[in-house]
N, C-alpha and C positions, 0 to 999 in steps of 0.2 A: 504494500500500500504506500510506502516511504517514498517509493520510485515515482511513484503514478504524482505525486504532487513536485516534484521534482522537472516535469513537463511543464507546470504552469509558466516557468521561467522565459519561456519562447512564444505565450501566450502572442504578445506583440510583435512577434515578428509575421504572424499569418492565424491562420485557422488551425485551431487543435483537436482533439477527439472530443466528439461531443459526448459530456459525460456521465448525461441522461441513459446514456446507453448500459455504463457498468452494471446498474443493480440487475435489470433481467440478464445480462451477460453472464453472471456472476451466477445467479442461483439457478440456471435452465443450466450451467456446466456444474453445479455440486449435485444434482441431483441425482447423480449415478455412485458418485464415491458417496456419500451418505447412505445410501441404500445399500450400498458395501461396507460399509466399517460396523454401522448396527446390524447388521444380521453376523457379524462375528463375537460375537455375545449369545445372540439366540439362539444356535444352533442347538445347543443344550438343553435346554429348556424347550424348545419345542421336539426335537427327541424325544424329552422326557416323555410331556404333554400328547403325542401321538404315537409311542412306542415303537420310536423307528431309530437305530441306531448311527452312527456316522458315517459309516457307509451311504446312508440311503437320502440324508438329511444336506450332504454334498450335493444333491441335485438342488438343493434350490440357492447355492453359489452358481452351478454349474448353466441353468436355465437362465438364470438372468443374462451372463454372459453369453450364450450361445446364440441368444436374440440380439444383444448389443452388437456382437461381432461381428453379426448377418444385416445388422439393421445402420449403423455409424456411413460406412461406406455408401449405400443407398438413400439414406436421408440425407446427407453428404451430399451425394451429386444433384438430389432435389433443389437443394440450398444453391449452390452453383448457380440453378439452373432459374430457379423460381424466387430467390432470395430468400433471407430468412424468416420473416415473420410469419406465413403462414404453417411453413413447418415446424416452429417450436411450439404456436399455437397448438396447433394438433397436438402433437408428440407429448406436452406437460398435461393439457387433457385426459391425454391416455394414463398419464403417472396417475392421477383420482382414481381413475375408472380400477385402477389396479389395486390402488390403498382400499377401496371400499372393497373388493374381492376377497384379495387377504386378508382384512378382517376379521369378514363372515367368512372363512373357509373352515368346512368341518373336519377335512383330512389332508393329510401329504400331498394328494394329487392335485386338489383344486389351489392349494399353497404354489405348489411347481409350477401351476397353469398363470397363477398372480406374478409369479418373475418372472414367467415370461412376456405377461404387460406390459411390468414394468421395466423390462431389458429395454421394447421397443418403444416402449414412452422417453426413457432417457436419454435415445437418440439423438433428439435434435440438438440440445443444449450448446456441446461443445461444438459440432461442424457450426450452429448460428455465431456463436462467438468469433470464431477464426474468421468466420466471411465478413462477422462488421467490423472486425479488425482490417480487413485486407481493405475494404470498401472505404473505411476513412479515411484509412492511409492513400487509396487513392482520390479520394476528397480533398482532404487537405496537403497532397504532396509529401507527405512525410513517410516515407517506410521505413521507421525506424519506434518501430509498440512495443520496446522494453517493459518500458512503465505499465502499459497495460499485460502483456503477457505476465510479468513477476503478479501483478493484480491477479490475474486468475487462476496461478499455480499456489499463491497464497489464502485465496478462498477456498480451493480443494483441499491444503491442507490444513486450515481452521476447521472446515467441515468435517475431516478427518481428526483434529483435534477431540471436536464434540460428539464424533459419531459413538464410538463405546463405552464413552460415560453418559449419553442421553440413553443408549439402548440400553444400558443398565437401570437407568432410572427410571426410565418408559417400564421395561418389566417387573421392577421393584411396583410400582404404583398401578399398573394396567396389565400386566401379562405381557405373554410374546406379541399379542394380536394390537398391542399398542403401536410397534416397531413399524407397522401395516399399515397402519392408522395416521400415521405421520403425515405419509404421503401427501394425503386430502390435503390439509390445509398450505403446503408446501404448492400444491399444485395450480391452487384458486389462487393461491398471490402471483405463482411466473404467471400462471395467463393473464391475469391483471395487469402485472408491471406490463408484458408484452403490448397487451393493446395499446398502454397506455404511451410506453415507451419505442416501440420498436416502427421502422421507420416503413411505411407501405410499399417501399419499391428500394432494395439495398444488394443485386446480384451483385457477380463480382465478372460479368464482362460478357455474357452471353446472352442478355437480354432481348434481341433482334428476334432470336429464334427458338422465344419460348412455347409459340403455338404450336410448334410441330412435337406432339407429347411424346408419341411413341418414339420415331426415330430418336429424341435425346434421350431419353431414361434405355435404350438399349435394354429391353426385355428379358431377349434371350440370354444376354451376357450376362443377367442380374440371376436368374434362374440358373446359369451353371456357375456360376461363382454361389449362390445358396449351397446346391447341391457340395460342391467341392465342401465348403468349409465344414456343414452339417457331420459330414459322413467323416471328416479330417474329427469334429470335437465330441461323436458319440463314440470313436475308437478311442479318444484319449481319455474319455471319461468312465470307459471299463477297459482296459488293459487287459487281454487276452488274445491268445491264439486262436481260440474259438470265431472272433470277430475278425479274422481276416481277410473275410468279401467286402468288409467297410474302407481298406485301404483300396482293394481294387475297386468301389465306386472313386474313393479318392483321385487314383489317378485318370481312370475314365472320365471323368466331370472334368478335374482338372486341364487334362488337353480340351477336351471340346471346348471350355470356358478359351484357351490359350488363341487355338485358331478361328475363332469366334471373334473376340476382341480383335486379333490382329488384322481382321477382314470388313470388319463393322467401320462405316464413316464415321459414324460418331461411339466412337468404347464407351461400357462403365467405366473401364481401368484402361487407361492407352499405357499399353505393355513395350509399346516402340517409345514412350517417352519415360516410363518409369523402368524400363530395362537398361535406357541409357542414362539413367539417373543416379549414377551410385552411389555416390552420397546419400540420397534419400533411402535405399535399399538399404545399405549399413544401419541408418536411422531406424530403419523398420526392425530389423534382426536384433538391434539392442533393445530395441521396447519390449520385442518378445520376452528374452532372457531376464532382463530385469524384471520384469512381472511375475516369474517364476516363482521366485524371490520374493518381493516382496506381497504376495498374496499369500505367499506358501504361510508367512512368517503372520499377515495379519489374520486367517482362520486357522491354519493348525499351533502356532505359539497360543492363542484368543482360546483354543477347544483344550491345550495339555494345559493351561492356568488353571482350567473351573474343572476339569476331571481328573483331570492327573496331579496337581498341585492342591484343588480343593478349595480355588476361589471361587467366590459368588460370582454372578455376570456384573453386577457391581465393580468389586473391587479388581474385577478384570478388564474391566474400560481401563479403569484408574490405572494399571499397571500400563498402560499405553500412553497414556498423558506425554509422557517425558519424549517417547520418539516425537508425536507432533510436532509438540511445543518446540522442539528444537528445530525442526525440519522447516513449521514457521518461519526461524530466526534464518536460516540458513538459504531460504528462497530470499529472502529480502535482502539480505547482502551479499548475495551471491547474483542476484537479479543485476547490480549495478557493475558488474563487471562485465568486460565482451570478451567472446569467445565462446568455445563451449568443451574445448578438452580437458584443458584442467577441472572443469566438473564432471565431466565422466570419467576421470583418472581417478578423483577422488571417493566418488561415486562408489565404483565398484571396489575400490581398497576396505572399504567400509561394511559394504555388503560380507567380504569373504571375511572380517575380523567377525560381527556379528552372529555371520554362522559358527565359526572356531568358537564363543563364546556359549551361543548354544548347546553344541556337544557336549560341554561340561558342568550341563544343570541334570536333576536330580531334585524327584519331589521332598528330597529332604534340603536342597537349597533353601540360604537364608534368602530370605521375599528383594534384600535390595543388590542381588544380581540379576532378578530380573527385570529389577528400573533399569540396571548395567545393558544389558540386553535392549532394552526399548532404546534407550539412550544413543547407544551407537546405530541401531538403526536409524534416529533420525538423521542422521550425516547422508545419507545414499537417497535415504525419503524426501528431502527436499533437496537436492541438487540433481536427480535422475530427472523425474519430471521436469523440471522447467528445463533443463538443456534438452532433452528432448523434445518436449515443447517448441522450443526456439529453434531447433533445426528443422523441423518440418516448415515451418512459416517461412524461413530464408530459403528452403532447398527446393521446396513443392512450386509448379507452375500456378502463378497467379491467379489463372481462371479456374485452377481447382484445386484452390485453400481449403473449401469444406470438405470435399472429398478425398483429399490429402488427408488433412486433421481425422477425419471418420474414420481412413483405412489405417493411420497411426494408433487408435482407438481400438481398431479390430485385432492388429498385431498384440496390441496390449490384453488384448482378452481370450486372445490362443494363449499367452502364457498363462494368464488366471485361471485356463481351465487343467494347462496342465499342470499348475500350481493343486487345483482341485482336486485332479486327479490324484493325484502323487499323496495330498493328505489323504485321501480317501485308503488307499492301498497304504500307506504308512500305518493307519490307525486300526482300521477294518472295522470291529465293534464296540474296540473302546480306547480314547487318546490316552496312551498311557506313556510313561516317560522313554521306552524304548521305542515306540512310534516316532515320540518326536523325535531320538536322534537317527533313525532311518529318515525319516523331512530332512534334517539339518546337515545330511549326507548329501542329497540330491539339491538343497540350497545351494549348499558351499559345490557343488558342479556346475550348477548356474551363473553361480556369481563370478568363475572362475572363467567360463567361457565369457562372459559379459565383459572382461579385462582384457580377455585376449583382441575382441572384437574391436576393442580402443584402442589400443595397444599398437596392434596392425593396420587397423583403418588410416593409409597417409592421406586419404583426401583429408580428415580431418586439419591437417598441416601446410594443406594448400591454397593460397589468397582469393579462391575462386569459388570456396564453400561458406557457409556459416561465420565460422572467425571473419572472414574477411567483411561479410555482409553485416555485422555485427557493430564493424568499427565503421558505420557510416555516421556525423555526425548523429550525439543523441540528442531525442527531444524530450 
């Protein structure tokens, strides 16, 4: 937030970001990590509450994501196409429709069927962000949204701050079906702010040729890019031999989706610009890897606290506090420097110490190793995000910021489900402290590939990526 007022300074040299804009910006993009950080508390308790163990209670991490993944990149190119306001409209709509679901749901399946609402409610948020970023920036001539990107990677992680100690207090006072609940009134303020706030006409360059529906949304491309990821995230979400026709739909969708795009006038995904994009590609692979990480670490650490350690969902937020809070501090002055490899260098040094620290807990650990444990994760939790963040915006083709932002989203939510996975098969029927360090094994392998991929990435190092776009005066 420090950065964002730090812009006012150039106020008189021209036009700045209009910044009516932040509040729906702001909460249409938390509305996915909120709904992620409280439901790593509840799993337990609603386990309890429908006598389903963690194995099976994984699905509804696993269903939010598996819509988000499928839904970011498609609402994304909506946004591109049609601007943002009416697809956040819609989309935070849907986040109600979803809280009042889960609510009233009376078992596991109609629960699973509620994240799946809200996967595809919480689409819109951040592809809308990135395009009114990209749209003022070409308004007022400035492409340089430090201040507002540090803005938004700092409300995700405030949000993230509040998420496990609201879902603690929400269940303490209302039950798991509070956590649900939430939603509703979260949903009626973004459509508010939006009408109130968001501008009727804000694409980001494609405007001319919005009436032709079909040929822009590419159908077929969007239908086997579904297919592909689907049958890529129900193989990772049960790991067996047995599911081995799911890799061969994998790569059957996969190719047709390839020469599909590469044949289509107008792609979902132009594979001729994003295959010669490597930078962006890098950018993509390390959001994967790092989400491994840190999802593995926000539900299976969040499930061995309260069953394996013996904390309430309470004082199992509370044990989280310290990573936010830090990760807060750490966007914000990390926000004002340019570049982005000394935060991913940093990044991932922190991730592999945090796992190392892991391995050596133990439900007879005293309780402030594992503040130790949240703490060092917050170094990786706010520098991963916003460098990432910020290299998609510099590396991504202008006219497809949201679409870009969406499929960075999507890569981020193949990791969270192999992150899902991976607890799931760690823990089986009950998080107990040998689960977790089976997790903190397959962490600390993620984190370690995440180093490598910085490490070796030299475009990072070349004047022609990010760093370089970075150091354009700031405003």
């Amino acid at each position: 937030m420090t950065e964002v007022k730090a812009d006012a300074a150039t106020e008189a040299k021209g036009p700045g970001f209009d910044r009516r804009l932040l509040p729906p910006m702001m909460l249409g993009s938390v509305l996915n990590p909120v709904n992620s950080t409280i439901i790593s508390v509840a799993l337990i308790p609603i386990g309890r509450a429908l006598g389903a163990p963690p194995a099976q209670t994984a699905w509804l991490v696993s269903a939010l994501y598996l819509a988000t993944s499928l839904g970011q990149p498609v609402v994304g190119r909506l946004i591109d196409i049609f601007g943002p306001r009416r697809l956040f409209l819609l989309s935070t709509t849907l986040v109600g429709v979803a809280g009042v679901i889960g609510t009233l749901a009376p078992n596991l399946g109609v629960l699973i069927a509620a994240r799946v609402l809200l996967g595809f409610g919480t689409c819109g948020g951040y592809p809308a962000a990135m395009a009114l970023v990209r749209s003022e920036a070409k308004r007022t001539g400035r492409d340089s949204p430090g201040g507002v990107l540090t803005a938004l990677a700092v409300a995700n992680q405030t949000i993230a701050v509040v998420g496990p100690l609201l879902g603690g207090v929400l269940i303490a006072v209302g039950g798991w079906r509070a956590t649900f609940g939430l939603n509703v009134p979260l949903a009626v303020a973004a459509v508010l702010l939006g009408l109130w706030r968001l501008p009727r006409s804000a694409g980001t360059g494609e405007s001319p040729q919005r009436g032709r529906l079909v040929s822009q949304l590419d159908l077929p491309g969007m239908a086997l890019f579904a297919a592909t990821l689907t049958s890529l995230l129900l193989f990772l979400m049960n790991l067996h031999l047995a599911n081995w026709y799911l890799l061969v739909i994998v790569a059957a969708a996969g190719a047709g989706f390839a020469v599909r795009e590469l044949r289509a006038a107008v792609p979902f995904i132009d594979l001729r610009v994003l295959g010669g994009n490597t930078p962006l590609l890098a950018t993509y692979g390390r959001a994967l890897v790092a989400y491994v990480v840190s999802y593995s670490f926000l539900y299976g650490f969040s499930q061995w606290t309260e069953e394996g350690y013996g904390l309430s969902p309470f004082h199992a937020g509370l044990v989280q506090i310290p990573m936010f809070l830090l990760a807060i501090g750490v966007s914000i002055v990390s926000g004002r420097r340019r570049g982005v490899r000394g935060k991913l260098l940093v990044g991932s040094v922190g991730q592999i110490a945090a796992c190392l620290v892991m391995l050596t807990l133990t439900g007879g650990s005293p309780l402030w190793s594992l503040l130790l444990v949240a703490l060092v994760f917050g170094v990786p939790q706010g520098l991963n995000n916003l460098a990432l963040q910020n290299s998609v915006y510099f590396q991504s083709d202008p006219e497809r910021t949201a679409s870009s932002a969406g499929l960075l989203r999507t890569f981020a939510y193949v990791g969270s489900m192999v992150a899902s996975s991976a607890t799931a098969a760690s823990f089986g029927q009950r998080a107990d402290t040998s689960g977790m360090h089976q997790l903190s094994w397959i962490m600390l392998g993620a984190g370690v590939l995440y180093l490598l991929l910085t490490v070796f990435d030299r475009t990072l190092g070349r004047g022609t990526t990010t760093d370089s776009a970075e150091e354009k005066p700031s405003t």
